[in-house]
KENU-201384 format. One record per residue (C-alpha): y negated, z, x negated. Coordinates in nm, 4 decimals, padded with zeros to 6 digits, always signed. Layout:
// KENU-201384
((Y,Z,X))
...
This chain:
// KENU-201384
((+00.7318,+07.2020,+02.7630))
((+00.9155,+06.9100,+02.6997))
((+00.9791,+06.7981,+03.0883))
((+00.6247,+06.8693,+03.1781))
((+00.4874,+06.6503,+02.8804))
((+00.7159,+06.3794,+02.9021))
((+00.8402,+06.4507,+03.2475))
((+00.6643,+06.1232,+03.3703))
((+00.7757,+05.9097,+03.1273))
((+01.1208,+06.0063,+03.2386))
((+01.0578,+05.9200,+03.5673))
((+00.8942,+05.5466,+03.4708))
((+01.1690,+05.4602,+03.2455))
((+01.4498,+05.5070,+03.5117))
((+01.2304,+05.3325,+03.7873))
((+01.1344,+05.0406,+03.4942))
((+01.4894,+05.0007,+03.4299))
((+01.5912,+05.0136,+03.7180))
((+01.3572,+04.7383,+03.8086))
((+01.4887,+04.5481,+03.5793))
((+01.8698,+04.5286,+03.6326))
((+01.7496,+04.4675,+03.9931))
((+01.5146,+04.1376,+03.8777))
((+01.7869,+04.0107,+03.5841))
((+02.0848,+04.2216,+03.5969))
((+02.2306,+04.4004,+03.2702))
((+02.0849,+04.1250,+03.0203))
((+01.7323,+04.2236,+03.1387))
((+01.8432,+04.6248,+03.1614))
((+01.9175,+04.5459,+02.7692))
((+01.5808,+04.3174,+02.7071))
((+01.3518,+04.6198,+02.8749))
((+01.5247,+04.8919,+02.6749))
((+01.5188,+04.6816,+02.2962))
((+01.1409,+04.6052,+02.4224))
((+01.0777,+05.0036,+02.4927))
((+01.2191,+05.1373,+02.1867))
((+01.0096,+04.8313,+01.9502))
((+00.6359,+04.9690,+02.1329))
((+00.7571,+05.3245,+02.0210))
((+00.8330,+05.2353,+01.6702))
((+00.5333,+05.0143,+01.6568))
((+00.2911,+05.2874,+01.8389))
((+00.4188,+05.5827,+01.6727))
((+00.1492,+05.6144,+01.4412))
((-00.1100,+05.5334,+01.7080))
((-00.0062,+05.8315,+01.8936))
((-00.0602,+06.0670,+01.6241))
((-00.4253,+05.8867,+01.5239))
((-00.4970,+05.9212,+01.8955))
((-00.3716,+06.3281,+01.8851))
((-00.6591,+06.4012,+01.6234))
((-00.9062,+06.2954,+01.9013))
((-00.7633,+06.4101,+02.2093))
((-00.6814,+06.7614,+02.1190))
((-01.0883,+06.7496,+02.0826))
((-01.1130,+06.7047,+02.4745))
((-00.9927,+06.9280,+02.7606))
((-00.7256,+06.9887,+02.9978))
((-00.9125,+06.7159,+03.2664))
((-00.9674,+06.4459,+03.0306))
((-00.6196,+06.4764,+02.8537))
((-00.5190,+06.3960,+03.2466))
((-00.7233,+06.1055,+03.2567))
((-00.5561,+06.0073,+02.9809))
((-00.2464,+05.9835,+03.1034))
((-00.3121,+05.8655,+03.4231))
((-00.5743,+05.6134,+03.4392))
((-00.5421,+05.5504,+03.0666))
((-00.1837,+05.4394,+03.1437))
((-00.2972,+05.1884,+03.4288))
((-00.5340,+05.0561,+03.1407))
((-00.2377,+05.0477,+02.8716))
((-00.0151,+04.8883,+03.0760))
((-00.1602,+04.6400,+03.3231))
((-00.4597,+04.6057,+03.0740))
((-00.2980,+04.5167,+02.7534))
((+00.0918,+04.4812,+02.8325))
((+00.0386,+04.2268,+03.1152))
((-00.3257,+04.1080,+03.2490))
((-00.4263,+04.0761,+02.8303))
((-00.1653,+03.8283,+02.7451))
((-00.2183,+03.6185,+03.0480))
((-00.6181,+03.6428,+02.9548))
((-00.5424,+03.5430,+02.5813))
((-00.3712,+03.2219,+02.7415))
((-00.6527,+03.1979,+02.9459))
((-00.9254,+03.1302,+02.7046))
((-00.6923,+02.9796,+02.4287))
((-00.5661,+02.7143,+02.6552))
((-00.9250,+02.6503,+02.8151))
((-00.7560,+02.6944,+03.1585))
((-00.8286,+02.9390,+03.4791))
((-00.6542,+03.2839,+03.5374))
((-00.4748,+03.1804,+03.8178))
((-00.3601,+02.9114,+03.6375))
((-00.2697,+03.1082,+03.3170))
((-00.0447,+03.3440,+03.5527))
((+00.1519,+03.0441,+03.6970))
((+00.2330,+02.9508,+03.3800))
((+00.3500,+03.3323,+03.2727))
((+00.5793,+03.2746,+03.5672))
((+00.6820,+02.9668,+03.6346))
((+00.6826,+02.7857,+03.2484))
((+00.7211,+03.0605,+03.0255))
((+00.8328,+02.8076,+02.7307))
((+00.4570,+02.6761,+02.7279))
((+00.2920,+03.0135,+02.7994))
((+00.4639,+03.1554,+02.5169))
((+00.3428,+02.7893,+02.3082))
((+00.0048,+02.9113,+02.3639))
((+00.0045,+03.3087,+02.3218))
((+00.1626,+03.2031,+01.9740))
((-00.1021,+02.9352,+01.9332))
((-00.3714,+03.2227,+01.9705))
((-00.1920,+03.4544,+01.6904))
((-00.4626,+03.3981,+01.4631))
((-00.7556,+03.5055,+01.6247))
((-00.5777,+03.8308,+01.8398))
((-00.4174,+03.9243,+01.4428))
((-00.8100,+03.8553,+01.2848))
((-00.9660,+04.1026,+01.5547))
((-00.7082,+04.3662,+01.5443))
((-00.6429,+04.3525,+01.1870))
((-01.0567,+04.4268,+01.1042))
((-01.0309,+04.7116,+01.3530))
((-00.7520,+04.8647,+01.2328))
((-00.9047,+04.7974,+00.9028))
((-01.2123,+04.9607,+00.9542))
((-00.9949,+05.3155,+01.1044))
((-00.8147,+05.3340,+00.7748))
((-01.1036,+05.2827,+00.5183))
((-01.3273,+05.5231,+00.7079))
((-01.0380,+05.7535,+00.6971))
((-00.9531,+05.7189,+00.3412))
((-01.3199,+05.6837,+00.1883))
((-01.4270,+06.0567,+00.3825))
((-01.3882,+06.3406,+00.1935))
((-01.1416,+06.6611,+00.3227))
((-01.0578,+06.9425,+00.2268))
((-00.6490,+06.8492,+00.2597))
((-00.5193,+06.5746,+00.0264))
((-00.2119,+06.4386,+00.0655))
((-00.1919,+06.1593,-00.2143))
((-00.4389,+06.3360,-00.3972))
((-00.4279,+06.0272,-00.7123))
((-00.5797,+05.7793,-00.4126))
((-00.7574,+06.0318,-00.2397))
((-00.9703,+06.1898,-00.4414))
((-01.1121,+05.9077,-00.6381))
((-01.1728,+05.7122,-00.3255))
((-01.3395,+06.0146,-00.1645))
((-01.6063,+05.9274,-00.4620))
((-01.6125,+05.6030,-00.3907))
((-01.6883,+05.6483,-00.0034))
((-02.0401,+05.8456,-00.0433))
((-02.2116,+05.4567,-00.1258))
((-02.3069,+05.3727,+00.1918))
((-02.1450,+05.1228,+00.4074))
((-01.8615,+05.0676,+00.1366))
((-01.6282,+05.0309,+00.4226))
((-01.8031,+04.7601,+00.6181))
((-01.8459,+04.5471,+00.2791))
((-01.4374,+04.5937,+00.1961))
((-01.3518,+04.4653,+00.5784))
((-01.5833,+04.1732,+00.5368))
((-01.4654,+04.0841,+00.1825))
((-01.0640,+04.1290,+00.3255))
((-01.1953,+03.9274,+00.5967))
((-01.3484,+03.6505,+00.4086))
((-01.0367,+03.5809,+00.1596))
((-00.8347,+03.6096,+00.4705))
((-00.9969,+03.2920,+00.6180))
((-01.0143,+03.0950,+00.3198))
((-00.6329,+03.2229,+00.2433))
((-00.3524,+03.2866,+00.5300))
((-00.5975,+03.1177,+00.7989))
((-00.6099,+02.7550,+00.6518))
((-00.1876,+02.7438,+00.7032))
((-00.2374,+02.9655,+01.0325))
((+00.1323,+02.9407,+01.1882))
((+00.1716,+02.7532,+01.5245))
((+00.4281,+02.7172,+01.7631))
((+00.7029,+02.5009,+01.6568))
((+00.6578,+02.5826,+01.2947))
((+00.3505,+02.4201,+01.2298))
((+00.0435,+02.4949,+01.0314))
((-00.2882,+02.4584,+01.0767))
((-00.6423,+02.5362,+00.9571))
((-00.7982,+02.7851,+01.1817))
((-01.0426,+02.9407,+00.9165))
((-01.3406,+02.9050,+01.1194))
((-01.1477,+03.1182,+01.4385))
((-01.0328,+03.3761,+01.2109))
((-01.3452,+03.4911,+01.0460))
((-01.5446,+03.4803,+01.4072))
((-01.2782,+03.7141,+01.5571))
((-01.3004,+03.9612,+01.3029))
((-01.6329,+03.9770,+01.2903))
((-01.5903,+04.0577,+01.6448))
((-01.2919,+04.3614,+01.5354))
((-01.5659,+04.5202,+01.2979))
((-01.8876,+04.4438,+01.5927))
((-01.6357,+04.6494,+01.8135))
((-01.4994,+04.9151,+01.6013))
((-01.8588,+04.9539,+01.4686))
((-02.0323,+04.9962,+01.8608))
((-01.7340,+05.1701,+02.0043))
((-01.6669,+05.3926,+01.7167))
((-02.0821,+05.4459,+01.6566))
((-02.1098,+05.5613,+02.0596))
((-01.8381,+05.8143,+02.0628))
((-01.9181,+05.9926,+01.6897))
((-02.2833,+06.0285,+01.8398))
((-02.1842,+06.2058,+02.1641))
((-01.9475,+06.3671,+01.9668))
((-02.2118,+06.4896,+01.7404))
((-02.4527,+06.5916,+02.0338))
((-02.1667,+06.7672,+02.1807))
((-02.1296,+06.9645,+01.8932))
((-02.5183,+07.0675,+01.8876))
((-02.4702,+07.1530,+02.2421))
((-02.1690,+07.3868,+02.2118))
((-02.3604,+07.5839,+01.9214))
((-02.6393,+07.6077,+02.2059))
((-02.4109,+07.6902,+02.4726))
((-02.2919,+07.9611,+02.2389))
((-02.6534,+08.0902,+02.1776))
((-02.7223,+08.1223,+02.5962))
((-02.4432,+08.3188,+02.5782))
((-02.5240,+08.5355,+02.3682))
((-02.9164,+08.5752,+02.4832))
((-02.7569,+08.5803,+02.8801))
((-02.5170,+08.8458,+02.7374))
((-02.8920,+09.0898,+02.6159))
((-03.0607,+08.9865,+02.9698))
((-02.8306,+08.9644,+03.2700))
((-02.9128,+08.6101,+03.3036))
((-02.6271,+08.3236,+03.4260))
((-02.5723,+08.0084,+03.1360))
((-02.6111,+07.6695,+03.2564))
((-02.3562,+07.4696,+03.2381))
((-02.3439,+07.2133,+02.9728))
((-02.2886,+06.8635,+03.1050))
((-02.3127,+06.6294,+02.8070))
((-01.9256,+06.7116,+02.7752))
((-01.8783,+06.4576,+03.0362))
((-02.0421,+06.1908,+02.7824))
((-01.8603,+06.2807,+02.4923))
((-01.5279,+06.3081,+02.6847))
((-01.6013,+05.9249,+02.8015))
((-01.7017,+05.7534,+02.4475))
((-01.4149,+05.9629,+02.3564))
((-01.1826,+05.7824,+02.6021))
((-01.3185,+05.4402,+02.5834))
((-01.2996,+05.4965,+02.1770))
((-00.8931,+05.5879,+02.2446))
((-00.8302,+05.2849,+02.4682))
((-00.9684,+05.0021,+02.1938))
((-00.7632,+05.2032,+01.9511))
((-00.4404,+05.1304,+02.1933))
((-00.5278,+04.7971,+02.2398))
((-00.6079,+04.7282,+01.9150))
((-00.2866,+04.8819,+01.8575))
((-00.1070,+04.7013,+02.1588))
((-00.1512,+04.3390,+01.9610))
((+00.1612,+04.3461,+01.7265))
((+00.3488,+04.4956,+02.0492))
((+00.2856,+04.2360,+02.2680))
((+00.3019,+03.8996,+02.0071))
((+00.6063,+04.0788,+01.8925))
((+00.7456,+04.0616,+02.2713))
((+00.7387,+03.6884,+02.2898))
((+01.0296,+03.6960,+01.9905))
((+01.2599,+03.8816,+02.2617))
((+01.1604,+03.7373,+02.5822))
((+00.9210,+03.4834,+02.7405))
((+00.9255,+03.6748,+03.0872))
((+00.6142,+03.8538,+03.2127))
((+00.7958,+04.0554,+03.3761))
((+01.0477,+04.2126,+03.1885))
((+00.7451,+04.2567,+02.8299))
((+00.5407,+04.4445,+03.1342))
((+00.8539,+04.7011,+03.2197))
((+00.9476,+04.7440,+02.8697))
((+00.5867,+04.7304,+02.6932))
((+00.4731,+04.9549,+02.9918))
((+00.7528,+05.1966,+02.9719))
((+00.6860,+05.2318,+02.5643))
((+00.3168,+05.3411,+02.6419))
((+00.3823,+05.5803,+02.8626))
((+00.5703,+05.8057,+02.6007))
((+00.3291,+05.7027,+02.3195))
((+00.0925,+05.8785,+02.5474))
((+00.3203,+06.1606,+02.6503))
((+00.3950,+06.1926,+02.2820))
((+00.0239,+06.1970,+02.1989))
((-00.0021,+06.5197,+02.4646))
((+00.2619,+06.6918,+02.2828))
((+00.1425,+06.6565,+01.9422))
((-00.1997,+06.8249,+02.0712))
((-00.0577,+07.0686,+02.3050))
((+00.2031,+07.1926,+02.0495))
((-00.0469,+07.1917,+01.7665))
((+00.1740,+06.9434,+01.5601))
((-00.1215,+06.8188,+01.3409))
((-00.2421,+07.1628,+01.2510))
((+00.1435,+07.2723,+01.1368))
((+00.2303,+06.9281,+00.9923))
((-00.1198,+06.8887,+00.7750))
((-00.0454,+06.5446,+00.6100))
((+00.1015,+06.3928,+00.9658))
((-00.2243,+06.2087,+01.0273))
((-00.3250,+06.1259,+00.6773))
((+00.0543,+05.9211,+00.6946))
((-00.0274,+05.7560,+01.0116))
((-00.3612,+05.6411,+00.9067))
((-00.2002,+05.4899,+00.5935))
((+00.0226,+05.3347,+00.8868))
((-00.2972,+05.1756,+01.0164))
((-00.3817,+05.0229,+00.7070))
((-00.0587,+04.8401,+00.6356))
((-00.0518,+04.7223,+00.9883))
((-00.4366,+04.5731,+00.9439))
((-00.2508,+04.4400,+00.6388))
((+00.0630,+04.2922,+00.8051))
((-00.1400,+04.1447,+01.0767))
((-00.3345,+03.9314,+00.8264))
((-00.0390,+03.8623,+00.6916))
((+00.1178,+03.7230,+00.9915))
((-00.1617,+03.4791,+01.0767))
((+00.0218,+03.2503,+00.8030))
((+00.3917,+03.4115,+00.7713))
((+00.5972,+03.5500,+01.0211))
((+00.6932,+03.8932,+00.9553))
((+01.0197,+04.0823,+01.1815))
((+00.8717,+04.3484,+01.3881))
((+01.1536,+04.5638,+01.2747))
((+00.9597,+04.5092,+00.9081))
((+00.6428,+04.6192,+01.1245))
((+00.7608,+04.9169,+01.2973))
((+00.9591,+05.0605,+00.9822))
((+00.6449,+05.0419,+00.7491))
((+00.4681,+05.2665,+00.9933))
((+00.7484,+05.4932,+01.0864))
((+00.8433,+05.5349,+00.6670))
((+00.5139,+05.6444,+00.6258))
((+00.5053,+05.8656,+00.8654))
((+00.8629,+06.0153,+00.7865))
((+00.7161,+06.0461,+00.4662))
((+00.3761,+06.2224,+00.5554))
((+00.5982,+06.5043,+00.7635))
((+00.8479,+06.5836,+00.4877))
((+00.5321,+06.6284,+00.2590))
((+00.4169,+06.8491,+00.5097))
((+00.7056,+07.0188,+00.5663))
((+00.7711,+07.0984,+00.1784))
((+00.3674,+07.2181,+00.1607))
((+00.4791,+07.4889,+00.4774))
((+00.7697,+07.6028,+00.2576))
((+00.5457,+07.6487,-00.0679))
((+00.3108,+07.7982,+00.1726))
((+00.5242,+08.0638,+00.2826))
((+00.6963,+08.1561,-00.0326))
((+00.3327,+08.2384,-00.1367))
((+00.2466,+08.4268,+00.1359))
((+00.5850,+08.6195,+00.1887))
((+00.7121,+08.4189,+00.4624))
((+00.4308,+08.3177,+00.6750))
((+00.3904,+07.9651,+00.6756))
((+00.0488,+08.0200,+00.9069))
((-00.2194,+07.9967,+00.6604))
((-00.3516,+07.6607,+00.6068))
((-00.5251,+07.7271,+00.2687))
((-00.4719,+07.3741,+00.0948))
((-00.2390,+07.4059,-00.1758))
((-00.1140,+07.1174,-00.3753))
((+00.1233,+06.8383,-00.2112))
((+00.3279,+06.7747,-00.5192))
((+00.2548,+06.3818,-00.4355))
């Protein structure tokens, strides 16, 4: 199970290191594996947000997924999307943008840096809006039951959500993003850039999001009809037509789960420029993270991992909001990735020793069998 899941990802990371002691030598075999190991500790939790909604699709799409997905990941976000955030930062052409990714990487990391603000403002509100919409939605399985359950109350007013992002947003830009951090240490007021690109965050989590829980919805209407012609072709001898609005929901699904990784993909790839200014060597190591966040995300769903391990995703959701947090933070104050990545990976630590205490109460109630998922409480 484990070679066919991450059996790829294998493969990639001997070919992307071995890329790279061919391009630098050792120092850039070192640079490539540091870089690797800081997307996994900053992705973790996006892999097991991005399990709850895969193990909804099937065998095919959990391919594309992996394979196309990964072309998206990592020439998308871990190489073309820096060189386009230079692009329209710096005013400048594409072409232009790359030659400066390769041939003056002092002044093309100058300007990624310069365009913090804005790429921390959109993915902040995104992530934002993923963790409030979690947290405000009531379930049947509380983990940290003294936040959840009042704030399930709180989340039947309509629209709650979108009014906290905006309100975060607004003391954001009158806050961190008048003494945005520059290059070089400076500061300066970029108020007005801030609050347009997270208004653009909560337009796209809002469209995105909105198109896949509708096909999701209709897909659900037409399984329970599916499920009827079954059961009518069952009495008459009569064949069932095959349901193709699967195909639609399976798509929002999959453009939903690529914004998440990009949205995701933004501390990565700022935090990259701290350990190297070459293209090059952020693509192999960025590109060789994503493919076992992905791999990792097929395991989780293939292994059932979020149906054992109950509280796994309500831990990396809480991930999501401290990251929306930490990126707002950062548009002012620089924060070490390694301060990042251990928020998210303490949470989730946290979230699967709660879970794995709840299995053990679980099956000292039911005489050993841990198998029932009957909520019972967390003890948090």
């Amino acid at each position: 199970m484990i070679l066919k899941t991450f059996g790829w990802s294998f493969a990639i990371t001997v070919i992307g290191l071995a890329v790279a002691v061919l391009y630098g030598g050792w120092e850039a075999f070192g640079i490539v594996a540091i870089l690797c190991v800081l997307e996994i500790s900053l992705s973790f939790d996006n892999a097991v947000v991005n399990a709850g909604i895969l193990k909804k699709m099937n065998a095919f799409w959990q391919k594309i997924f992996l394979t196309i997905g990964v072309i998206i990941a990592v020439f998308g976000m871990r190489l073309v999307f820096p060189v386009v955030i230079v692009a329209i930062s710096a005013k400048i052409g594409p072409i232009e943008a790359v030659d400066l990714a390769l041939n003056d990487a002092d002044r093309y990391q100058q300007l990624v840096t310069d365009a913090h603000p804005s790429i921390a403002a959109f993915g902040g509100m995104f992530l934002l809006m993923i963790f409030l919409d979690f947290i405000f939605e009531e379930r049947d399985i509380q983990w940290l039951r003294w936040i959840e359950r009042p704030l399930a109350k709180l989340g039947k007013v309509d629209m709650l959500s979108v009014c906290i992002a905006l309100v975060v947003l607004l003391i954001t830009s009158m806050t961190f993003a008048t003494h945005a951090h520059q290059h070089g240490g400076a500061h300066v007021d970029k108020a007005q850039t801030v609050l347009i690109s997270g208004i653009a965050g909560l337009i796209t989590y809002l469209v995105v999001g909105g198109l896949s829980g509708y096909f999701e919805n209709k897909l659900e209407e037409e399984e329970e009809a599916e499920q009827e012609a079954e059961e009518e072709a069952k009495r008459t001898g009569k064949k069932v037509s095959v349901v193709q609005l699967a195909g639609k929901a399976a798509f929002f699904m999959f453009l939903y789960l690529e914004v998440l990784d990009a949205s995701f993909s933004f501390d990565g790839v700022i935090g990259a420029f701290a350990i190297t200014n070459d293209i090059v060597l952020m693509a192999l190591g960025l590109g060789v993270g994503a493919m076992y966040v992905r791999s990792l995300t097929v395991y989780l769903v293939r292994q059932g991992t979020l149906d054992d391990y109950v509280y796994l995703e309500h831990g990396a959701h809480y991930a999501i909001g401290a990251l929306a947090v930490v990126l707002m933070i950062t548009i002012q104050y620089e924060i070490p990735e390694i301060v990042t990545g251990g928020i998210g990976v303490a949470l989730i630590g946290w979230s699967f020793w709660s879970s794995v205490r709840r299995n053990k109460r679980l099956a000292a109630a039911e005489g050993g069998s841990a198998n029932d998922k009957t909520e019972v409480p967390s003890g948090v």
